[in-house]
N, CA, C and O atoms as a printed pandas DataFrame, in Angstrom:
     atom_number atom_name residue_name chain_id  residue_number  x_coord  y_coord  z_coord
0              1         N          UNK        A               1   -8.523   -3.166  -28.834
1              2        CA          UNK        A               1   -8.249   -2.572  -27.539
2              3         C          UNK        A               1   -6.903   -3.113  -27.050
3              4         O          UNK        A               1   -6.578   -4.297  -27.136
4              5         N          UNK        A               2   -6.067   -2.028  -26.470
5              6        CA          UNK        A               2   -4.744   -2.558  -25.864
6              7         C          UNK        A               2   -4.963   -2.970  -24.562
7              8         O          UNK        A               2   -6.025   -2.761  -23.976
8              9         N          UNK        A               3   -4.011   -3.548  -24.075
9             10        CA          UNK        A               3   -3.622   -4.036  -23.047
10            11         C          UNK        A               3   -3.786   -2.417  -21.882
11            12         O          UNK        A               3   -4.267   -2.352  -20.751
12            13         N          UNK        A               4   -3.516   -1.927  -22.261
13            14        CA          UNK        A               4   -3.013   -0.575  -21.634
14            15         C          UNK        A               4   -4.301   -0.209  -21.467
15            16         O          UNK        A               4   -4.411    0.120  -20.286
16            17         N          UNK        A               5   -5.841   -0.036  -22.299
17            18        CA          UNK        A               5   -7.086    0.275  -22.197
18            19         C          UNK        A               5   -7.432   -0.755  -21.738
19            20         O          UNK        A               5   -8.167   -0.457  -20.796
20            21         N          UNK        A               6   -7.352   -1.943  -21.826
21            22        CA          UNK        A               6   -8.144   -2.468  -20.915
22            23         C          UNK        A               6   -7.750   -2.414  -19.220
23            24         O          UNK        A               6   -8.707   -2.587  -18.466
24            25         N          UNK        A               7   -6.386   -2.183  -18.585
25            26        CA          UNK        A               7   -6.266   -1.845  -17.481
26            27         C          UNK        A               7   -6.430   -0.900  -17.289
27            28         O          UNK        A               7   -6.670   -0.910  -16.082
28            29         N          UNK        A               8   -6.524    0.557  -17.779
29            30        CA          UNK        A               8   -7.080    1.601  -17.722
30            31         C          UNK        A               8   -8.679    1.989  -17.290
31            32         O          UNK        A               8   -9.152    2.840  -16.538
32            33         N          UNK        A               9   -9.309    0.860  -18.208
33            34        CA          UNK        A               9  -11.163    0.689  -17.637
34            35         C          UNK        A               9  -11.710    0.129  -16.642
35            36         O          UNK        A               9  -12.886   -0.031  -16.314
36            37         N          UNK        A              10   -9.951   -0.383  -15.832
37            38        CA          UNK        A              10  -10.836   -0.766  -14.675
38            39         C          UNK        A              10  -11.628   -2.379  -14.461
39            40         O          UNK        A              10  -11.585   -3.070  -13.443
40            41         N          UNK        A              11  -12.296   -2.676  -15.687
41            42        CA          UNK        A              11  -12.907   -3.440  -16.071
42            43         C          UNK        A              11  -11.892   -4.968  -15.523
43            44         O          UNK        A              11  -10.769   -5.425  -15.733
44            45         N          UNK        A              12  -13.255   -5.363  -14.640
45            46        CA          UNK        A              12  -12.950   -6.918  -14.391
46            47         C          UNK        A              12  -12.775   -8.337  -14.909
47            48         O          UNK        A              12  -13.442   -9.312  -14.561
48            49         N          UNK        A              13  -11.784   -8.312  -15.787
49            50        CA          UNK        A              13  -12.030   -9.470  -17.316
50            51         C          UNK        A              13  -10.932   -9.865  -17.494
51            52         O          UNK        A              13   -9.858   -9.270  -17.411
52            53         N          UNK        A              14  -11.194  -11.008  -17.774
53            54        CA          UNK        A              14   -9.834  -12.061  -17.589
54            55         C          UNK        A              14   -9.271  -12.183  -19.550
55            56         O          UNK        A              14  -10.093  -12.205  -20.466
56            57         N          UNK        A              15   -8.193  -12.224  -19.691
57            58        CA          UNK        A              15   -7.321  -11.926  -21.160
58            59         C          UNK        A              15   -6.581  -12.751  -21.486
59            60         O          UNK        A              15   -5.717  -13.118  -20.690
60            61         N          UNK        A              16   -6.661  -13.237  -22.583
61            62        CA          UNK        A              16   -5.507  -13.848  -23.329
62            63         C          UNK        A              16   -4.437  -13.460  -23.988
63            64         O          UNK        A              16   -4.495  -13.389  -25.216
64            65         N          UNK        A              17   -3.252  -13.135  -23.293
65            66        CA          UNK        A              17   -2.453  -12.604  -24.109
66            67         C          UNK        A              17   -1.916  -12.903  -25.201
67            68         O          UNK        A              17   -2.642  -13.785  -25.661
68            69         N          UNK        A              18   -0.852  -12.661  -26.108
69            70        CA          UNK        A              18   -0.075  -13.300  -27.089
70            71         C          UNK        A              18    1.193  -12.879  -26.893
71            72         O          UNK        A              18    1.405  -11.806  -26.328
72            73         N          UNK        A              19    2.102  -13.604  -27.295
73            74        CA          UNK        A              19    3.511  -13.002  -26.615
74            75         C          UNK        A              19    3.939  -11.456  -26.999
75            76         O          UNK        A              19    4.561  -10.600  -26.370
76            77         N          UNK        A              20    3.191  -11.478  -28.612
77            78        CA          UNK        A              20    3.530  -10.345  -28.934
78            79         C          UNK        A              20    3.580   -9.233  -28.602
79            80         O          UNK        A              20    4.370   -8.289  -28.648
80            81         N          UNK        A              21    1.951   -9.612  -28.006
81            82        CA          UNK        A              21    1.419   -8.352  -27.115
82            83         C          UNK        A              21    1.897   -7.835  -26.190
83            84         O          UNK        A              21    2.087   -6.627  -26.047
84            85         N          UNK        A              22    2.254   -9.046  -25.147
85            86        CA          UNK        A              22    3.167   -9.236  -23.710
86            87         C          UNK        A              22    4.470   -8.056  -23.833
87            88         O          UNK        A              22    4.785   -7.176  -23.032
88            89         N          UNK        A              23    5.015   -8.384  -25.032
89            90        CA          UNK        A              23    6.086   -7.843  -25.469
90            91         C          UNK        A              23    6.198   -6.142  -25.834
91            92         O          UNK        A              23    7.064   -5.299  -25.600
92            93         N          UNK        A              24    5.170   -6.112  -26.367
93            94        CA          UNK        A              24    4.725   -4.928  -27.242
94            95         C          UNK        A              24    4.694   -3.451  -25.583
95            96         O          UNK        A              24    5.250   -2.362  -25.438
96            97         N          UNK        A              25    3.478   -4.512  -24.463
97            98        CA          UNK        A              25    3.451   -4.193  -23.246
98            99         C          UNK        A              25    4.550   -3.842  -22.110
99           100         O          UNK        A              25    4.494   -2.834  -21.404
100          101         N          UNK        A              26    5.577   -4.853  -22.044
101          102        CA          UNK        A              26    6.592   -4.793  -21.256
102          103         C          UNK        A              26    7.657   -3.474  -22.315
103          104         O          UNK        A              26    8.318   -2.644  -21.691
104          105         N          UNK        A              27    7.668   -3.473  -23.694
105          106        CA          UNK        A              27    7.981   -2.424  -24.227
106          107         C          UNK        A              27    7.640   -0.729  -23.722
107          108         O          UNK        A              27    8.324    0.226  -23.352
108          109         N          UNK        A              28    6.469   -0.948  -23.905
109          110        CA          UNK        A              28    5.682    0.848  -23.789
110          111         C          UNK        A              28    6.007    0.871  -21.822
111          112         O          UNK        A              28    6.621    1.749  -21.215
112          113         N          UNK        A              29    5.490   -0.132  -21.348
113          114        CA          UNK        A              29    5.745    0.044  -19.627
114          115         C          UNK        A              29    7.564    0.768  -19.290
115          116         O          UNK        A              29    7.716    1.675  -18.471
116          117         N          UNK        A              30    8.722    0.179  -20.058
117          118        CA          UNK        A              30   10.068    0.950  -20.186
118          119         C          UNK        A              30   10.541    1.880  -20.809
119          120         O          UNK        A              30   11.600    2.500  -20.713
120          121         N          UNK        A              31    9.338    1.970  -21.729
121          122        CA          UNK        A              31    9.806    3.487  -22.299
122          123         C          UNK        A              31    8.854    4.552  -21.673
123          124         O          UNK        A              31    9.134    5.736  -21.481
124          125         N          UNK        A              32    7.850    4.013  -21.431
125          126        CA          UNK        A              32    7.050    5.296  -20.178
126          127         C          UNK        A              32    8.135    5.478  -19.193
127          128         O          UNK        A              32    8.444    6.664  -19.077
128          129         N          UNK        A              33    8.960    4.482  -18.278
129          130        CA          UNK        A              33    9.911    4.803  -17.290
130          131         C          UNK        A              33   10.783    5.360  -17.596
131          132         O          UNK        A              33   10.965    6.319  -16.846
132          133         N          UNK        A              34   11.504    5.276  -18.375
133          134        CA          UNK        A              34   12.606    5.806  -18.855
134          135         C          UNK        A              34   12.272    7.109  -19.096
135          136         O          UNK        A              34   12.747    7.761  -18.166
136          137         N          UNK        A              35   11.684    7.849  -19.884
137          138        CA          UNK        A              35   11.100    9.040  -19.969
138          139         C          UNK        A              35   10.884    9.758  -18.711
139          140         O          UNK        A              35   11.300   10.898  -18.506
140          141         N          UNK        A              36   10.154    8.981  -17.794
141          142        CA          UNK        A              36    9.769    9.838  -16.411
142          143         C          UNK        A              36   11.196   10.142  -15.745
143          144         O          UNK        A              36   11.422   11.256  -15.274
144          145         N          UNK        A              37   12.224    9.037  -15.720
145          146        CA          UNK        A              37   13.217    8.971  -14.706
146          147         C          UNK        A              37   14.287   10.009  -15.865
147          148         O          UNK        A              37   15.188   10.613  -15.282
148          149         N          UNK        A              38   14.229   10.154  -16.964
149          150        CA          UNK        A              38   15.108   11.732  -17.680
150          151         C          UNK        A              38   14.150   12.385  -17.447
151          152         O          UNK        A              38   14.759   12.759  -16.445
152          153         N          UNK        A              39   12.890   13.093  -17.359
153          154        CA          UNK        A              39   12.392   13.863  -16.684
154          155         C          UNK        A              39   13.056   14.812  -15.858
155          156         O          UNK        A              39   13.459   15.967  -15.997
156          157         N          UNK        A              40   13.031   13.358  -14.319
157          158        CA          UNK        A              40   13.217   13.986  -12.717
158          159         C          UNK        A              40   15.140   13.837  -12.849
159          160         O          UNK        A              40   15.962   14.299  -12.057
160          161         N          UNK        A              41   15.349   13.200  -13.863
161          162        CA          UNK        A              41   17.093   14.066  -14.009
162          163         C          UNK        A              41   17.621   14.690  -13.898
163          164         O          UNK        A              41   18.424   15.104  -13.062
164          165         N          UNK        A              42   16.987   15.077  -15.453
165          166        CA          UNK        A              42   17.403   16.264  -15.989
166          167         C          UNK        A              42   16.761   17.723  -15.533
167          168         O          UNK        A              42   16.984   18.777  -16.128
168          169         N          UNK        A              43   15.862   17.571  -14.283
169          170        CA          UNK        A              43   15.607   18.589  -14.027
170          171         C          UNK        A              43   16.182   18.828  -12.683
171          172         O          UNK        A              43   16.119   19.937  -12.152
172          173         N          UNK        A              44   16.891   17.526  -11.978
173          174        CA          UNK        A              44   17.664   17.697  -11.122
174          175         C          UNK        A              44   18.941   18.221  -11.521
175          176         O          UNK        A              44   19.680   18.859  -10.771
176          177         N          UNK        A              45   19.210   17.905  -12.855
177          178        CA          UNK        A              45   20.951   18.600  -13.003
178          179         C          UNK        A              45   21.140   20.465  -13.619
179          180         O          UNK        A              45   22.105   21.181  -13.889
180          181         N          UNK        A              46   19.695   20.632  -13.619
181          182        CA          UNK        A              46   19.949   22.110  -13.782
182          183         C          UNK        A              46   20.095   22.610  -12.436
183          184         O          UNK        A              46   19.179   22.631  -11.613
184          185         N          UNK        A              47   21.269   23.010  -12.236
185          186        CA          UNK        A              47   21.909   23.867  -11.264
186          187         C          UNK        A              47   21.336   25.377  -11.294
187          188         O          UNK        A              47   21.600   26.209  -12.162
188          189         N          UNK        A              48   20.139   25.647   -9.687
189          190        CA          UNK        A              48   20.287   27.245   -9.589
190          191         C          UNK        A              48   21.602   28.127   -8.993
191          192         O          UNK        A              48   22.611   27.829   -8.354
192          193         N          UNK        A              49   21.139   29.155   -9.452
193          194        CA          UNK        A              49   22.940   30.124   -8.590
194          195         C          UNK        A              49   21.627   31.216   -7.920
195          196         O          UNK        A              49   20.556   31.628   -8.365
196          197         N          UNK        A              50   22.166   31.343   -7.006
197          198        CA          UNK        A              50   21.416   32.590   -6.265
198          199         C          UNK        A              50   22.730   33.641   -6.043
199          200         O          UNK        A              50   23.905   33.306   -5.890
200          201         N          UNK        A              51   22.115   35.153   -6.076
201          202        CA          UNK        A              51   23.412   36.196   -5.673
202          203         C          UNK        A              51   23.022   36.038   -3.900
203          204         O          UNK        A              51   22.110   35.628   -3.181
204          205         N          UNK        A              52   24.452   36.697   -3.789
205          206        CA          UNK        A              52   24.597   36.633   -2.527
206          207         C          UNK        A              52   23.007   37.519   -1.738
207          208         O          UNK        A              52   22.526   36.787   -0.874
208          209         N          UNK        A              53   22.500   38.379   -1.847
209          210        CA          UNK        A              53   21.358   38.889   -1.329
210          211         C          UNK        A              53   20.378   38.094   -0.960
211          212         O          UNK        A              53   19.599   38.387   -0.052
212          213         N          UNK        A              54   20.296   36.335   -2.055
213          214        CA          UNK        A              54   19.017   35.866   -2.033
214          215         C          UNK        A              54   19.698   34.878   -1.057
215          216         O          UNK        A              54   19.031   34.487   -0.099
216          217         N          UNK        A              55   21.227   34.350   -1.249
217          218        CA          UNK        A              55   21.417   33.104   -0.133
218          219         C          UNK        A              55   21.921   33.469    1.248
219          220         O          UNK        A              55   22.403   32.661    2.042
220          221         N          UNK        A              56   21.740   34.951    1.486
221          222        CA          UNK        A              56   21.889   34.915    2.970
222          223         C          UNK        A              56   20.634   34.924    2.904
223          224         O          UNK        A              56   20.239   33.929    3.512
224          225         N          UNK        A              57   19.519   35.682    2.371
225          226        CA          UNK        A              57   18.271   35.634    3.159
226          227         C          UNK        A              57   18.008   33.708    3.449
227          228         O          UNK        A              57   17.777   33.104    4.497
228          229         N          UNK        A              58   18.170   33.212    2.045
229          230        CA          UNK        A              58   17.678   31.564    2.313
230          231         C          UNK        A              58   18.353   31.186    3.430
231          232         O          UNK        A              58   17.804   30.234    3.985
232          233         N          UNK        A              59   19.882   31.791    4.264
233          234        CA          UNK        A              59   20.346   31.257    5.020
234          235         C          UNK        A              59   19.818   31.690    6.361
235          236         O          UNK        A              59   19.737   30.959    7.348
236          237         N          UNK        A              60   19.432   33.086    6.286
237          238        CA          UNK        A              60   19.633   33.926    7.470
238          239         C          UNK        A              60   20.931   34.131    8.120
239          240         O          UNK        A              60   21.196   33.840    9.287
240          241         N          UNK        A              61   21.602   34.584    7.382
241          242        CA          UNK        A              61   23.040   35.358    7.597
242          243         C          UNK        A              61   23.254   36.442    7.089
243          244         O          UNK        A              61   22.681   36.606    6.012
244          245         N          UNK        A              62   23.998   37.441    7.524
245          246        CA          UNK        A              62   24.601   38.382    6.709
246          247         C          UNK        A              62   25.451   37.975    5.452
247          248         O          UNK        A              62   25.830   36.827    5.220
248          249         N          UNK        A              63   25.643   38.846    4.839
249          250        CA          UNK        A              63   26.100   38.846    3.625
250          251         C          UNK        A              63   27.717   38.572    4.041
251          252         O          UNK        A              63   28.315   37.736    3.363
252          253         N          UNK        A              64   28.466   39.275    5.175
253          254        CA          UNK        A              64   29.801   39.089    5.633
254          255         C          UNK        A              64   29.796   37.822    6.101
255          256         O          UNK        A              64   30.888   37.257    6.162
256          257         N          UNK        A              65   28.955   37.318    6.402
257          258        CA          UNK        A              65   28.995   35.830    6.903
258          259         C          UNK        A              65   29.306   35.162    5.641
259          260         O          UNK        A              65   30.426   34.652    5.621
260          261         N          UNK        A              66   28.673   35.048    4.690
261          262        CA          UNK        A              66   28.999   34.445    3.153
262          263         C          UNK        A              66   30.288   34.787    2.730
263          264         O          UNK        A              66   30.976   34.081    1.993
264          265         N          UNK        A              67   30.724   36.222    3.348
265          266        CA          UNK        A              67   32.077   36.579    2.803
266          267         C          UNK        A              67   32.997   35.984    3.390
267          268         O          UNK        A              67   34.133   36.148    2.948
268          269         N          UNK        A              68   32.768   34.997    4.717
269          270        CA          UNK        A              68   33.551   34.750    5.754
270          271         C          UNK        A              68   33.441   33.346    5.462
271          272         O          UNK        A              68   34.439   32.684    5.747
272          273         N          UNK        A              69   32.521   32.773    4.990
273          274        CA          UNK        A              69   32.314   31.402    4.409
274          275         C          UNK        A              69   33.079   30.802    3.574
275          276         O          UNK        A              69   33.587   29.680    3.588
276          277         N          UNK        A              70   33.123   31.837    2.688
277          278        CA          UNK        A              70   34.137   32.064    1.636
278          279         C          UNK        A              70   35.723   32.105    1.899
279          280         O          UNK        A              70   36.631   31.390    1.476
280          281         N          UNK        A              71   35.714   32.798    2.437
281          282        CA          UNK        A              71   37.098   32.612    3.164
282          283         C          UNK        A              71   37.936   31.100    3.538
283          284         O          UNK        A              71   38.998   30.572    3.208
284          285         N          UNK        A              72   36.798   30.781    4.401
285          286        CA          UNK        A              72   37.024   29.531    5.094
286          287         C          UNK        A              72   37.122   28.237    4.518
287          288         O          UNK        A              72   37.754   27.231    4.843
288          289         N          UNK        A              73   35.889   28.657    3.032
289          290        CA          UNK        A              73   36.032   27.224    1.993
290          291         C          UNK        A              73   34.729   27.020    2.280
291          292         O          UNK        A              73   34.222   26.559    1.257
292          293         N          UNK        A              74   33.744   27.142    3.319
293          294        CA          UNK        A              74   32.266   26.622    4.047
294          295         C          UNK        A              74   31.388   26.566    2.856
295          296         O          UNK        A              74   30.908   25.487    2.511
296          297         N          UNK        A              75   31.228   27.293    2.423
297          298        CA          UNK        A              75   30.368   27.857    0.946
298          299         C          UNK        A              75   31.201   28.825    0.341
299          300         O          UNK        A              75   31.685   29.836    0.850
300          301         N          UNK        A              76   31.370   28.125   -1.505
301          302        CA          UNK        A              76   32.710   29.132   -2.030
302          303         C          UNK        A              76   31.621   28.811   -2.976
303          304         O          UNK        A              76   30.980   27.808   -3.291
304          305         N          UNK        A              77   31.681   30.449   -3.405
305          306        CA          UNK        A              77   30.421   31.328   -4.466
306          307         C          UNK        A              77   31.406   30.799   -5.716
307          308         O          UNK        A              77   32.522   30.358   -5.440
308          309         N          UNK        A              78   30.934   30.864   -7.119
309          310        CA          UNK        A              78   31.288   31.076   -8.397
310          311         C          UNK        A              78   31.450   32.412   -8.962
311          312         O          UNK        A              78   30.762   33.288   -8.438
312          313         N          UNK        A              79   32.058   32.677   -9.722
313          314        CA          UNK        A              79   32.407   34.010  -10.037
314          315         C          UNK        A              79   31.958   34.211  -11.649
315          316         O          UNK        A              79   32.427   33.517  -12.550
316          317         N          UNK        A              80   31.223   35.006  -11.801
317          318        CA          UNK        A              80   30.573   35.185  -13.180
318          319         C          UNK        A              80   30.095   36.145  -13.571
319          320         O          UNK        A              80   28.917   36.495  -13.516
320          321         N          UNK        A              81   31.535   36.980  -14.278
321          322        CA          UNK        A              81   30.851   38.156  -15.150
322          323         C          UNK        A              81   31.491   39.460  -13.653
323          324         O          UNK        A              81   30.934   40.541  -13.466
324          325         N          UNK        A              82   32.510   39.039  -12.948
325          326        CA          UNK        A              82   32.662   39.564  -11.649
326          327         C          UNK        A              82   31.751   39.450  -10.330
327          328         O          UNK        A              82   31.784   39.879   -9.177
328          329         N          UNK        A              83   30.985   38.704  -11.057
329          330        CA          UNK        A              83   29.747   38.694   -9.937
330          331         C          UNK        A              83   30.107   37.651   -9.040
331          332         O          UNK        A              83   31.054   36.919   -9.325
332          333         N          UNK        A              84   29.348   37.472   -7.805
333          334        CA          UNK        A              84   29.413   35.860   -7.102
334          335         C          UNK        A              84   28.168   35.369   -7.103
335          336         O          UNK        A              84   27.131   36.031   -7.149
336          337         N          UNK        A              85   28.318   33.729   -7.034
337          338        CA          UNK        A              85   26.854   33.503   -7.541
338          339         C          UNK        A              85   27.082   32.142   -6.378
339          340         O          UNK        A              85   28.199   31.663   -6.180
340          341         N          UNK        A              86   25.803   31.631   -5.663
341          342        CA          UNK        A              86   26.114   30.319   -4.848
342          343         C          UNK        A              86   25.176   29.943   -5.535
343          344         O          UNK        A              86   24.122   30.443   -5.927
344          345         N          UNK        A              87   26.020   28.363   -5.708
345          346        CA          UNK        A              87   24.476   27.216   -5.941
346          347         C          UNK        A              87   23.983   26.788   -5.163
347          348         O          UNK        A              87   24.463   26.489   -4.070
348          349         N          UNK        A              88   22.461   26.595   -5.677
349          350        CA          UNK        A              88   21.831   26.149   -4.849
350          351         C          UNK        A              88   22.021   24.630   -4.329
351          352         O          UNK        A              88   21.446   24.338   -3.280
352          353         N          UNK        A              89   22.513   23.998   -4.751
353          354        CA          UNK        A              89   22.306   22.605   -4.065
354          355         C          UNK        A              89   23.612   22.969   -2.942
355          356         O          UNK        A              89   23.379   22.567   -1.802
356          357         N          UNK        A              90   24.439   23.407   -3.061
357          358        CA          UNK        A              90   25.652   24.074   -1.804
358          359         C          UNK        A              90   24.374   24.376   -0.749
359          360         O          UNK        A              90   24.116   23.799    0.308
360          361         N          UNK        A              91   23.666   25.486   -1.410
361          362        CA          UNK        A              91   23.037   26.234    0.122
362          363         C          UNK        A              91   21.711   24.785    0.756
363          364         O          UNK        A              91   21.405   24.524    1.920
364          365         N          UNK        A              92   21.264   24.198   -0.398
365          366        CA          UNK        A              92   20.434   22.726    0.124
366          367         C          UNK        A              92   21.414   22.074    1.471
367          368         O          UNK        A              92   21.015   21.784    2.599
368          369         N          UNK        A              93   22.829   21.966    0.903
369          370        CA          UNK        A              93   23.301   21.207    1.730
370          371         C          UNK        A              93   24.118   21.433    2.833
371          372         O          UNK        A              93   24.894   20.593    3.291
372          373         N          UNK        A              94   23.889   22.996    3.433
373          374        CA          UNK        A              94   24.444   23.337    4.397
374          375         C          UNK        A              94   23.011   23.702    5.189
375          376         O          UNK        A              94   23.147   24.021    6.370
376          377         N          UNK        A              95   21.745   23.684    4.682
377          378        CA          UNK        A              95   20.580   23.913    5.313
378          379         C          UNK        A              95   20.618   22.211    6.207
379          380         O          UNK        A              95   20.815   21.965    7.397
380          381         N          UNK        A              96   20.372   21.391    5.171
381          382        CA          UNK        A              96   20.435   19.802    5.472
382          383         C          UNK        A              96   21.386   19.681    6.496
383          384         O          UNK        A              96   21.349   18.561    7.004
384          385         N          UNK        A              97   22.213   20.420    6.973
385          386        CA          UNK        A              97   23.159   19.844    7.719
386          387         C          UNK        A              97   22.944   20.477    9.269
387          388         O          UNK        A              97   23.758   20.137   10.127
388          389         N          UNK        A              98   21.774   21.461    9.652
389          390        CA          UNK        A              98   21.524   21.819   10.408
390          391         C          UNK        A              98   20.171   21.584   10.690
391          392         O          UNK        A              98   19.669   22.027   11.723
C-alpha cells in the first residue's frame, strides 16, 4: 500500500516512512501539480475571437460603437480573412473595468 492509499482511506494509523518513500511521495505530489497548473494554463492561453455581432451583444453596444472603438484604439478588432474578430480577454477587460 502507498502512501497515497493510505491517506486516501482515511484510515487513522500512524507510519513509518523510509526516505525512499518520502521521496517517491514528495515526487508524485509535484508532478500531480505541475500537470494541474499546465492544465489551467494552457487553457488560459487559448485566446477566443468573437465577430463583431457576438461582442457588442457581450457588450451591449452597437456594432458602430465597436466601429468607433476602433477608431479610437478602445478595443482594436484583428483582421482575419477580411473579417474583424475581438478577443475575448480585450472584451473581459473592458467589462472588468466597468
Amino acid at each position: 500500500m502507498s502512501i497515497e492509499d493510505i491517506i486516501h482511506s482515511g484510515a487513522n494509523v500512524s507510519i513509518t516512512v523510509c526516505a525512499d518513500d518520502l521521496i517517491q511521495f514528495a515526487n508524485h505530489l509535484v508532478k500531480t501539480t505541475r500537470e494541474e497548473l499546465e492544465a489551467v494554463i494552457s487553457s488560459k492561453n487559448e485566446e477566443a475571437y468573437k465577430t463583431p455581432a457576438e461582442a457588442s451583444e457581450i457588450l451591449h453596444v452597437d456594432k458602430s460603437t465597436l466601429w468607433r472603438w476602433a477608431k479610437i484604439g478602445y478595443l482594436i478588432p484583428i483582421e482575419v480573412g477580411g473579417k474583424r474578430l475581438y478577443k475575448q480577454s480585450d472584451i473581459n477587460a473592458i467589462l472588468r473595468k466597468n
